[in-house]
C-alpha positions as CSV (number, residue, x, y, z in Angstrom):
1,X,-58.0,-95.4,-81.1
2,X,-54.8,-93.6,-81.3
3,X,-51.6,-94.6,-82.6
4,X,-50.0,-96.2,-79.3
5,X,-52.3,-98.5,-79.3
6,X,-51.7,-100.0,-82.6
7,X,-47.5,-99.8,-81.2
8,X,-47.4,-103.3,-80.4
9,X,-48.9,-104.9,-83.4
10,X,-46.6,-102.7,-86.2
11,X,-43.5,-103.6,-83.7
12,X,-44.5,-107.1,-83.2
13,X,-45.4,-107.8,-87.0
14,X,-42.1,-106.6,-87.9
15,X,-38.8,-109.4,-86.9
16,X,-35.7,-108.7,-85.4
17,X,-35.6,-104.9,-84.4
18,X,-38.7,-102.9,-86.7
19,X,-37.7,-100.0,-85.4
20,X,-34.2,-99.6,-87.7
21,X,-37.2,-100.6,-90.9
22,X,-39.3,-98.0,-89.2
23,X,-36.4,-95.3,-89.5
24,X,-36.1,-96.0,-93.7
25,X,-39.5,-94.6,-94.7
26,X,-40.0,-92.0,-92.2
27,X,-36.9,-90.3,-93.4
28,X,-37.6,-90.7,-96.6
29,X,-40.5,-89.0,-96.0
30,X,-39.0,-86.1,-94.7
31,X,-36.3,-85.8,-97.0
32,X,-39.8,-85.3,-100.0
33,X,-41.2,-83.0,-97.9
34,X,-37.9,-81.0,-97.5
35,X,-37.5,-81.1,-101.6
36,X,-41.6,-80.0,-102.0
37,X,-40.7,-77.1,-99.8
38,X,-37.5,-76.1,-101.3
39,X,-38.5,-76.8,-105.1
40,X,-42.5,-75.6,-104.9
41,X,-43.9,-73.7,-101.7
42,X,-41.2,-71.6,-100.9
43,X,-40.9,-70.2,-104.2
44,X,-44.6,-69.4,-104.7
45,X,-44.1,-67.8,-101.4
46,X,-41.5,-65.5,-102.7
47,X,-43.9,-64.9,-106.0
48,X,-46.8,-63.6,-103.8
49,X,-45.1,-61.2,-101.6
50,X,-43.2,-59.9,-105.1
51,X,-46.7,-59.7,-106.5
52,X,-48.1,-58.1,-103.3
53,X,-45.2,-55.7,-103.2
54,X,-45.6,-54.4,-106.5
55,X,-49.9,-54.3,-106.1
56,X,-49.2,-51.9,-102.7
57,X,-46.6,-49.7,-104.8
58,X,-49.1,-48.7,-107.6
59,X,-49.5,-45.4,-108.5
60,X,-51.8,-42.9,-110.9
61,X,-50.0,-42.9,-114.0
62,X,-48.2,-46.5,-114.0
63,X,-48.7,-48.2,-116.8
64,X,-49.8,-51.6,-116.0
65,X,-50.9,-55.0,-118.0
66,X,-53.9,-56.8,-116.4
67,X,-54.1,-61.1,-116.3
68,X,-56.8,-60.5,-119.5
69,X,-53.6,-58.8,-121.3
70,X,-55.2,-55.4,-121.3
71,X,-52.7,-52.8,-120.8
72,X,-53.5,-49.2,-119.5
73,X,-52.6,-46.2,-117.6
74,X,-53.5,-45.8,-113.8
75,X,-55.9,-43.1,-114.1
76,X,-57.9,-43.9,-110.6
77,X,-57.7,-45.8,-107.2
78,X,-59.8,-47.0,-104.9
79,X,-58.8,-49.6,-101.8
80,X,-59.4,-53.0,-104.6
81,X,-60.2,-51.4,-107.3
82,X,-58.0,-49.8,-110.4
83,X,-58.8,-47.3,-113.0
84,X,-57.2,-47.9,-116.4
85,X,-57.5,-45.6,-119.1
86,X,-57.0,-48.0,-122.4
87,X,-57.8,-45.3,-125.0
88,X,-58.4,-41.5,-125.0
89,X,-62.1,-41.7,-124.2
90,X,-62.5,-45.7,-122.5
91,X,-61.8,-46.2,-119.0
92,X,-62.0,-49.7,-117.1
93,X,-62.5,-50.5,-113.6
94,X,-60.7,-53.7,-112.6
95,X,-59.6,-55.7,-109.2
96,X,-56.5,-54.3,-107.7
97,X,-55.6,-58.1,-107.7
98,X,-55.8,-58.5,-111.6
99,X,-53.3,-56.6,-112.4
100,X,-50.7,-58.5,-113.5
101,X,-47.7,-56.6,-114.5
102,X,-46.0,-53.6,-114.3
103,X,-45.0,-51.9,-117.7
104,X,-43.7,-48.5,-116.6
105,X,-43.3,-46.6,-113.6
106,X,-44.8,-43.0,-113.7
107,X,-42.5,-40.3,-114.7
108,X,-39.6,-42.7,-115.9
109,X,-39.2,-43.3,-119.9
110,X,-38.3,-47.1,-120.6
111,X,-40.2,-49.7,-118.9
112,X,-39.7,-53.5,-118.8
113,X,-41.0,-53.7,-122.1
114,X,-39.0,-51.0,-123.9
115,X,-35.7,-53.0,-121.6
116,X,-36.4,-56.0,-123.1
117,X,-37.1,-55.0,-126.8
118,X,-32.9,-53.4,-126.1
119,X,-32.4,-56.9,-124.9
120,X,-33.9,-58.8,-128.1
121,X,-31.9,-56.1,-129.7
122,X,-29.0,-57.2,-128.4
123,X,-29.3,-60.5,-128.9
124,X,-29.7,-60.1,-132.5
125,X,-26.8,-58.2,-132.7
126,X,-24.7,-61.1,-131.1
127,X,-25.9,-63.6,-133.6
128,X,-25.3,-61.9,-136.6
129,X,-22.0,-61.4,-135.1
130,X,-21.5,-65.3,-134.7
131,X,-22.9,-66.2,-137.7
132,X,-20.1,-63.6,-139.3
133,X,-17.5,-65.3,-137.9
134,X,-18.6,-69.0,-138.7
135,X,-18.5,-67.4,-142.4
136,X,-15.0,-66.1,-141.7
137,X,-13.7,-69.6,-140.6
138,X,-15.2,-71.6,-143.3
């Protein structure tokens, strides 16, 4: 049985006009799935090709965290598979897809985790600096 079938009865069970009552819920409808989209697919979208981006653009000698939190050097490469090199003498063999982060890019000094540690740095500095002048005022 389809839908136009059923027509009749939903208009008929409905006085004076359904169709204007019909009209409130569908856009309401449409107005959630407009918000889902907005506020929760299309940002997980953006997430996975940033994510894909940076698993293409690997290279020997990145230095990369995994999702288990093991960091390492990119020692070998394979088509879905990563060599890290966690110590002098221990090397792992992960999933391209489990690397999670990338820590430093090879032959550049200062990663993301050396940039935020200037950040923190910063930061600090600020507060002392506003905790000085709250003393100065009082």
């Amino acid at each position: 049985m389809t839908i136009a079938n059923f027509m009749p009865v939903i208009l008929q069970a409905q006085p004076g006009g359904g169709g204007e009552q019909l009209l409130f819920p569908l856009v309401t409808f449409g107005l959630i799935a407009a918000i889902m989209y907005f506020l929760i697919i299309r940002p997980q979208n953006k997430r996975q090709k940033e994510q894909q981006k940076m698993l293409d653009a690997l290279k020997k000698g990145d230095r990369v965290v995994t999702i288990g939190g093991i960091r390492g050097t990119i020692v070998g490469m394979k088509d879905d598979s990563v060599l890290l090199k966690v110590d002098d003498n221990t090397k792992l063999e992960f999933s391209r897809s489990s690397v999670s982060g990338l820590l430093e890019k090879k032959g550049k000094g200062g990663g993301k985790s050396q940039k935020k540690e200037q950040q923190v740095e910063l930061d600090e500095s600020e507060a002392d600096e506003s905790e000085d002048s709250d003393e100065e005022d009082t």
